[in-house]
VEXDREN-2710 file (C-alpha; in Angstrom, 1 decimal):
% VEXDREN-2710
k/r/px/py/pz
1/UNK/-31.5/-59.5/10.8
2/UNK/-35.2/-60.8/11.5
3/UNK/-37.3/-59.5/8.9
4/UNK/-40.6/-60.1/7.2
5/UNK/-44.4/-59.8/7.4
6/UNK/-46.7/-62.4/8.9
7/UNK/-50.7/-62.7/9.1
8/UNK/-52.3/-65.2/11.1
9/UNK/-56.1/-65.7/12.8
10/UNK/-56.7/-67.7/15.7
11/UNK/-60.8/-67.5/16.8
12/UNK/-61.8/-63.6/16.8
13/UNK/-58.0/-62.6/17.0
14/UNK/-55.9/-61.8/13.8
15/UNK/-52.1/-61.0/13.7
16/UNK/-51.5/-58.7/10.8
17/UNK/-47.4/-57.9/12.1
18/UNK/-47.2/-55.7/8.8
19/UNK/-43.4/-55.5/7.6
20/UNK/-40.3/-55.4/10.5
21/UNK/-37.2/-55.7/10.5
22/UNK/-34.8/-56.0/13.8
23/UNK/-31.3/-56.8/14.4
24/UNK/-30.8/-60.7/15.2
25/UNK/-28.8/-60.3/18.3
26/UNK/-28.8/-59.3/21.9
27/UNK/-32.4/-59.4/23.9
28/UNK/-35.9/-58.2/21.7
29/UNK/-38.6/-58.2/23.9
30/UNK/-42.2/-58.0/23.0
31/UNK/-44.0/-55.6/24.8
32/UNK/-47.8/-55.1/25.1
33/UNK/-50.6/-55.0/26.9
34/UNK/-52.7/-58.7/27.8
35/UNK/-54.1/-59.1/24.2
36/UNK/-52.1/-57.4/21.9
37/UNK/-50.4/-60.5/19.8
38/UNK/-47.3/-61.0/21.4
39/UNK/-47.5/-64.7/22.0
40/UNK/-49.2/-65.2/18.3
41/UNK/-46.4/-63.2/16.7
42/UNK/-43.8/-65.2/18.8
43/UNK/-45.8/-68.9/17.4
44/UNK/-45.2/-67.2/14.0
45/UNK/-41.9/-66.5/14.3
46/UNK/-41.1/-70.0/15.4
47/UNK/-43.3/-71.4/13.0
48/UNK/-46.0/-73.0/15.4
49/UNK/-48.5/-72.7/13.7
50/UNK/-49.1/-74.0/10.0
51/UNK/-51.8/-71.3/9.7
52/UNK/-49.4/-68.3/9.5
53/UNK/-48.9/-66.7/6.1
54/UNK/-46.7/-64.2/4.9
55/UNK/-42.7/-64.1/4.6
56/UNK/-39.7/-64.8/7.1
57/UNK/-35.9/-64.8/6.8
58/UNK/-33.8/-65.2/9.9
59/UNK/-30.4/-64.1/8.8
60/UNK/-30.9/-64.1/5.3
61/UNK/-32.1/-67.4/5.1
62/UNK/-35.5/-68.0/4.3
63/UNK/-37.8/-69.4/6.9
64/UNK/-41.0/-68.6/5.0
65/UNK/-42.7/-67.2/1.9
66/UNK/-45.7/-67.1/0.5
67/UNK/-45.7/-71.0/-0.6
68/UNK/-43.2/-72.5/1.9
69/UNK/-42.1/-72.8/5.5
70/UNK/-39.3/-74.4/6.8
71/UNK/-40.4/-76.8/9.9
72/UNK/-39.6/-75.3/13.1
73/UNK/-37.5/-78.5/14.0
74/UNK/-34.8/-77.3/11.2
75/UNK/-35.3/-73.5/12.8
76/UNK/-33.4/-74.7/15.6
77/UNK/-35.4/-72.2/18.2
78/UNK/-34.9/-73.0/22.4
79/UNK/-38.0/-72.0/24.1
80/UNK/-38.8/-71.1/27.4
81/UNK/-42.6/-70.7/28.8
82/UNK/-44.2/-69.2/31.4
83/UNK/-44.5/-72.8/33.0
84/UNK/-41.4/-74.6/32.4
85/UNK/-43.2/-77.2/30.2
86/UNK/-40.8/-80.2/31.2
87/UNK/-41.4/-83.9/31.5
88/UNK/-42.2/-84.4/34.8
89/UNK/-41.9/-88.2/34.5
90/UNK/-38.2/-87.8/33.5
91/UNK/-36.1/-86.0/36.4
92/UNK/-33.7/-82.9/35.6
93/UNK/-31.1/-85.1/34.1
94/UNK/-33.3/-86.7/32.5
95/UNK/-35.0/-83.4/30.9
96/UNK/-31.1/-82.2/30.1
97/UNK/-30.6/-85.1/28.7
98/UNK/-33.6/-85.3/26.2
99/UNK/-32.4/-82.2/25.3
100/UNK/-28.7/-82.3/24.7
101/UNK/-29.9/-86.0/22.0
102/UNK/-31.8/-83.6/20.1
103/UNK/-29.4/-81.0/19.2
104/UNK/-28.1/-81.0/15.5
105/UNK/-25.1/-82.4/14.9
106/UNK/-23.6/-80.2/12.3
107/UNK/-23.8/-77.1/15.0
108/UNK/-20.8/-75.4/16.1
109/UNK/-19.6/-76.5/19.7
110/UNK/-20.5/-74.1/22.3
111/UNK/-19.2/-74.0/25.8
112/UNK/-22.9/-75.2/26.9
113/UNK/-22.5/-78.7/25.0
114/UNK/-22.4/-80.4/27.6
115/UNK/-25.0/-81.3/30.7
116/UNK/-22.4/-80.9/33.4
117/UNK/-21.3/-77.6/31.6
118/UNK/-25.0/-76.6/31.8
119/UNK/-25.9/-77.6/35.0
120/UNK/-22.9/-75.9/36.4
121/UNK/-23.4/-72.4/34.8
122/UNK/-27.7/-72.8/35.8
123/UNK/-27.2/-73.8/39.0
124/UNK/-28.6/-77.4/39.1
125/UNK/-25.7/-79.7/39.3
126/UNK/-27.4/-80.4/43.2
127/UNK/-30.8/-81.1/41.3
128/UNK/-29.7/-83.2/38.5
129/UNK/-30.8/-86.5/40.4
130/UNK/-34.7/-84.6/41.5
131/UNK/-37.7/-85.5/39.9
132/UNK/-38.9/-82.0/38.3
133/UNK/-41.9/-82.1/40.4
134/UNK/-40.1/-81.5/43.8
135/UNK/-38.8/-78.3/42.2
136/UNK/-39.3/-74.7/43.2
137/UNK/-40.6/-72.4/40.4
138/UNK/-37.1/-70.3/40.0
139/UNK/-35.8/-74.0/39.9
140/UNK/-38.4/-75.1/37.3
141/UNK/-36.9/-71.9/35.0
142/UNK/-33.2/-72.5/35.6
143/UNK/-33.8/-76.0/34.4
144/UNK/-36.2/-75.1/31.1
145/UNK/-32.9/-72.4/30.2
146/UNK/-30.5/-75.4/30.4
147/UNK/-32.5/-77.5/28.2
148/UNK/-32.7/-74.6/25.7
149/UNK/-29.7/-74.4/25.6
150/UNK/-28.5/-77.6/25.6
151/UNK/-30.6/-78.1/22.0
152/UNK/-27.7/-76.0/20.7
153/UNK/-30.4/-72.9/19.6
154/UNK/-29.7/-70.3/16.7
155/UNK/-32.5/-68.9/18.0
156/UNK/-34.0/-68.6/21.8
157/UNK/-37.8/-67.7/22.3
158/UNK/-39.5/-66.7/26.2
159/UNK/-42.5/-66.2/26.3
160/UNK/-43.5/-64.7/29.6
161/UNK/-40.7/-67.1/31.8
162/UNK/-40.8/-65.1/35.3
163/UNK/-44.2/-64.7/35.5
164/UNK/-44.8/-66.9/38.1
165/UNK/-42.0/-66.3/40.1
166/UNK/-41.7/-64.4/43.4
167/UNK/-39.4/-61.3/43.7
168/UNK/-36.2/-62.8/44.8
169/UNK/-36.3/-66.0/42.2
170/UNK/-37.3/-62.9/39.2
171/UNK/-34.4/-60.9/40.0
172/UNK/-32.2/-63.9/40.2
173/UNK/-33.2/-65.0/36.7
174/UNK/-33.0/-61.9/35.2
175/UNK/-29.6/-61.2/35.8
176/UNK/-28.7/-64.8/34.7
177/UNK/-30.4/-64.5/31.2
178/UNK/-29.0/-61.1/30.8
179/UNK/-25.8/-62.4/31.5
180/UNK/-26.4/-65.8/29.0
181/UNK/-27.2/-63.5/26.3
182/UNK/-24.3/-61.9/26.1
183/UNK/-22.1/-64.8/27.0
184/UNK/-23.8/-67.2/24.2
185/UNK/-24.2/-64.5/21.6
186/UNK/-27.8/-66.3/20.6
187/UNK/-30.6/-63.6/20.3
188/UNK/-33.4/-63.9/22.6
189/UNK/-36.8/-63.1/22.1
190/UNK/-38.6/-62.6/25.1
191/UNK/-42.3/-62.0/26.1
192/UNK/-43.2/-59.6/29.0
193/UNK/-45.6/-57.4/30.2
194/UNK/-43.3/-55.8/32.6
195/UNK/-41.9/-53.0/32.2
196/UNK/-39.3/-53.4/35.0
197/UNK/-38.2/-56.4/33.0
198/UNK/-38.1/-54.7/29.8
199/UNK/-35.6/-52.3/31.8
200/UNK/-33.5/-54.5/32.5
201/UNK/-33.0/-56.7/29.9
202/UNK/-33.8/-55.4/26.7
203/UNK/-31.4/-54.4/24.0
204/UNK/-34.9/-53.2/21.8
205/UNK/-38.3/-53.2/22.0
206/UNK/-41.0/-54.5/19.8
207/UNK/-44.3/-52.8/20.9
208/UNK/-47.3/-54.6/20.3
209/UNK/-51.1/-53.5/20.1
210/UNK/-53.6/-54.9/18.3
211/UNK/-52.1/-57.4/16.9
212/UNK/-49.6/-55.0/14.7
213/UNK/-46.2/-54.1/15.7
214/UNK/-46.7/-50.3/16.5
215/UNK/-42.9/-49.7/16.4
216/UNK/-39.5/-51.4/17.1
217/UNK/-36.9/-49.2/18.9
218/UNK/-33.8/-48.7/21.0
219/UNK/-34.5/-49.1/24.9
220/UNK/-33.0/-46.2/25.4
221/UNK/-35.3/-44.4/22.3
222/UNK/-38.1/-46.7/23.9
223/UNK/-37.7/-44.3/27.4
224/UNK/-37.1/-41.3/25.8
225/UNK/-40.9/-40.8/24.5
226/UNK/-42.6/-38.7/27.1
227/UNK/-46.0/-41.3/25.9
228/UNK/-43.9/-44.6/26.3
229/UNK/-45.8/-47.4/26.7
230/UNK/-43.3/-48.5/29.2
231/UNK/-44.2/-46.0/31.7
232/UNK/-46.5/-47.1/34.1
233/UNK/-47.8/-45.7/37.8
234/UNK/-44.8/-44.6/38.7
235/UNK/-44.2/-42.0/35.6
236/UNK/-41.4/-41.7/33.4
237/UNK/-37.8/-43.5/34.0
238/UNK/-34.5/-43.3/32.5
239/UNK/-31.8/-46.4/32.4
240/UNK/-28.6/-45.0/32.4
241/UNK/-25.5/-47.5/31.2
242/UNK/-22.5/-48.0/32.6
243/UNK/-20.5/-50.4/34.6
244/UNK/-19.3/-49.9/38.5
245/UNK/-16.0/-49.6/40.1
246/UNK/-14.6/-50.3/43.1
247/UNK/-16.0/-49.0/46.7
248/UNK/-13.8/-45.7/48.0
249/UNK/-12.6/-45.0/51.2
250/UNK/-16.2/-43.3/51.9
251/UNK/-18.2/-46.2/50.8
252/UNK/-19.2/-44.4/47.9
253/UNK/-18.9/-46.6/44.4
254/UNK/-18.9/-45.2/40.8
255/UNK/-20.5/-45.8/38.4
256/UNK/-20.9/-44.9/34.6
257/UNK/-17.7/-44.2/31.7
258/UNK/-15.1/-41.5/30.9
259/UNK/-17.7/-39.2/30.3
260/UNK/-20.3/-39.9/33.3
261/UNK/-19.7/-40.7/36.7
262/UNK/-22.3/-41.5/39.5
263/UNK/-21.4/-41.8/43.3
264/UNK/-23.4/-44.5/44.9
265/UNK/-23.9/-45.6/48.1
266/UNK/-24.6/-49.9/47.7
267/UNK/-25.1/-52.2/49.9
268/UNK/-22.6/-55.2/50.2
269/UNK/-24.5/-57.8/47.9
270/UNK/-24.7/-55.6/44.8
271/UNK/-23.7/-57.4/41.5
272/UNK/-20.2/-56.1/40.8
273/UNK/-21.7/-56.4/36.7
274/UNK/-24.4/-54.7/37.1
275/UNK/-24.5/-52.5/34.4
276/UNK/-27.7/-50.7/34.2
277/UNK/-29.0/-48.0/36.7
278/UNK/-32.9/-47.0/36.9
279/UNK/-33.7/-43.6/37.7
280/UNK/-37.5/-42.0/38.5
281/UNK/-37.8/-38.7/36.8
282/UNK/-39.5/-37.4/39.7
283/UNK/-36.3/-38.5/41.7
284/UNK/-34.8/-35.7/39.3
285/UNK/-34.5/-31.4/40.3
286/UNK/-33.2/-29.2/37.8
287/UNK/-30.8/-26.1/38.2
288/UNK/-29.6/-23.4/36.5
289/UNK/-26.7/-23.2/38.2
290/UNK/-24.9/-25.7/40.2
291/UNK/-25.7/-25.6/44.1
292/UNK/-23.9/-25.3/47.0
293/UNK/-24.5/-27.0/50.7
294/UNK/-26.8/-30.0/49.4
295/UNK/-26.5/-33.8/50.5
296/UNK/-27.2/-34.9/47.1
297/UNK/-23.9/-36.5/45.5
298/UNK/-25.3/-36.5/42.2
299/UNK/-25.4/-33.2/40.1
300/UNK/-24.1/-33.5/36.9
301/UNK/-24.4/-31.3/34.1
302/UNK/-27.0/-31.7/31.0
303/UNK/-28.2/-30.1/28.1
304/UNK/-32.2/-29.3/28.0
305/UNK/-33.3/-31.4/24.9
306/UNK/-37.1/-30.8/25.3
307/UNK/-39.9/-29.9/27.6
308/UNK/-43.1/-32.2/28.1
309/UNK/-46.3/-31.4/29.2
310/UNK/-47.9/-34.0/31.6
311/UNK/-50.8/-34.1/33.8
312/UNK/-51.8/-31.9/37.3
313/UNK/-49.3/-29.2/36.5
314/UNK/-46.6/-31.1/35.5
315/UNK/-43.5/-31.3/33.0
316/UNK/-41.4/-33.9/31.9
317/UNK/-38.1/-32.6/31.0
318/UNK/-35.3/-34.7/28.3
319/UNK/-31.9/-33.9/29.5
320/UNK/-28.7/-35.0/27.0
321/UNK/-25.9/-36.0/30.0
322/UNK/-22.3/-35.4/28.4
323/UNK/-22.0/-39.3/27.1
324/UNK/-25.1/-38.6/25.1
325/UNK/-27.5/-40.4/27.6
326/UNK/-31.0/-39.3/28.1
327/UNK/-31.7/-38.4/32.0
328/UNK/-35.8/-37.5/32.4
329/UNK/-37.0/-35.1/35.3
330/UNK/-40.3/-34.4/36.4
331/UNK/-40.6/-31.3/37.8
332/UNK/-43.8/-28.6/38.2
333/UNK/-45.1/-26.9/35.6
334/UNK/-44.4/-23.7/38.1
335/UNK/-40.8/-24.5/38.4
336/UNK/-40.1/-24.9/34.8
337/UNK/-41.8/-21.2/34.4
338/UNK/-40.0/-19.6/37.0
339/UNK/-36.5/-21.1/36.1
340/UNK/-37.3/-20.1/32.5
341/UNK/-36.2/-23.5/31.1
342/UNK/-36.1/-23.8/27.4
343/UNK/-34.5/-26.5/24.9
344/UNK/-30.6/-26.0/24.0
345/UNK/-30.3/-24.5/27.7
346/UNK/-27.6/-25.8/30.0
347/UNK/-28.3/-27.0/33.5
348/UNK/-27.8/-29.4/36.4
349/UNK/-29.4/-32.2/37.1
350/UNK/-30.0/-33.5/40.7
351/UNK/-30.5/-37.1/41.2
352/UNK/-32.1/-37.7/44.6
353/UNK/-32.3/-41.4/44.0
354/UNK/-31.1/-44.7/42.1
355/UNK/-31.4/-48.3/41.6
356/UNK/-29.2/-50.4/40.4
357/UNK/-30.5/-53.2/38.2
358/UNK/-28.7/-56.7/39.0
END
């Protein structure tokens, strides 16, 4: 676990975290709006700043308490930022290399030891030899992760690290930490203010306003709040889990577990590991009984868990799939009338459209 409770003022701002507590594995992202602490909280946490008071253990051992703080050398914490931060008088080796002399002997080995190892598994063994100034911004990032994790990290902190990137080089990285995190096992805290990133990557979030932390939850319990903070012009989403098979003779691929399956219709450079679909809740009908005649592939059966009330005559509508996933539909105010729809009811849901998150 991360636990603890840290204070600390910087100018006008003031962090005031007030006690948390968070598993210290797979990807926490901080999520909040331009303002609300994240980056302060994440200084904290890595011990930044000698200012911060209050109490920290990572893993049961004690980073900080109210008379002591262990230096963030011995926290052994890889960071990432928003603008690479390498040397750019040393070239990519030479950035690896700084890296890999600094990492504490007594670690356990890991399959990322080594800069060859690293460069291979970043994608950088062609830019080893480059001065980091010739590089490209996805470039720039691939080569900050491989110094992280070259320091041999207990600990690996982000703090905004696509920001800057176009679409292509975003998506690119984001399956790649996604995929590091579960290959390395080292938790991640990551910074965003995205809440497609956040869907895609995050095993919880930590919502942020004012410098407090407002709440930490579950992705999925994250989405499943008709006032999420995650939700943004587009209205409420679901991310359904699950992992994709092979095409079938119709082109049509599945995707989901024993107790859900999807039929999708991908194009041929789709990440066979993809293993997170976004749906729009207004890409979502409702039925009370299953229909006939329609060119959508996807109805499956749900259980009505609760009914919403939105804006301009709409309702957002929690539906339990048979795995126990939440599925959100948006649907008219009208509709939900004249269908009679009530919680504990069982229906069909209609997906008119997906994306798959690689």
């Amino acid at each position: 676990m991360i636990e603890g409770n840290l204070s600390l003022k910087k100018g006008n701002f003031e962090l005031q975290s007030g006690p948390f507590a968070f598993p210290a594995q797979g990807v926490s992202v901080l999520f909040g709006r331009s303002g609300s602490g994240k980056s302060t909280l994440l200084r904290a946490l890595a011990g930044l700043d000698k200012d911060t008071r209050g109490t920290l253990a990572f893993k049961g051992e004690s980073w900080q308490n109210q008379t002591w703080q262990r230096p963030t050398t011995q926290r052994h914490i890889g960071f990432v930022f928003q603008d690479a931060a390498l040397f750019p008088h040393l070239s990519v080796r030479g950035n690896l290399a700084y890296a890999a002399r600094r990492a504490p002997l007594n670690r356990t080995k890991t399959a990322f030891e080594s800069i060859a190892a690293v460069a291979r598994r970043m994608g950088v063994v062609a830019l080893l030899e480059q001065a980091v100034t010739t590089l490209s911004g996805g470039e720039r990032q691939r080569v900050a992760i491989a110094r992280a994790l070259l320091s041999q990290p207990r600990l690996l902190c982000m703090d905004e690290p696509l920001s800057a990137l176009d679409w292509a080089a975003r998506a690119e990285l984001l399956a790649l930490i996604d995929a590091l995190a579960k290959e390395t096992g080292i938790p991640v805290l990551y910074i965003t203010h995205s809440p497609l990133e956040v869907e895609r990557l995050a095993d919880r979030v930590i919502l942020m306003a004012d410098g407090r932390i407002e709440r930490i939850e579950s992705l999925r319990e994250a989405l499943a709040r008709p006032d999420s903070a995650l939700f943004d012009e587009e209205g409420p989403v679901s991310v359904l889990h699950g992992t994709l098979g092979a095409p079938d003779a119709n082109g049509l691929t599945a995707f989901g577990n024993d107790s859900l399956r999807l039929r999708l219709s991908l194009p041929p450079t789709a990440t066979p590991s993809a293993t997170r679909l976004r749906v729009l809740a207004r890409d979502v009908s409702l039925a009370t009984v299953q229909p006939r005649g329609l060119s959508i592939l996807n109805q499956l059966p749900v259980m009505l868990t609760a009914i919403h009330p939105r804006s301009a005559g709409r309702v957002t509508v929690a539906c339990q799939l048979a795995d126990g996933q939440t599925l959100l539909a948006e649907i008219t105010g009208y509709s939900c009338q004249a269908l009679a729809l009530t919680p504990g009811m069982q229906a069909f849901a209609l997906i008119k459209s997906v994306a798959l998150m690689e």
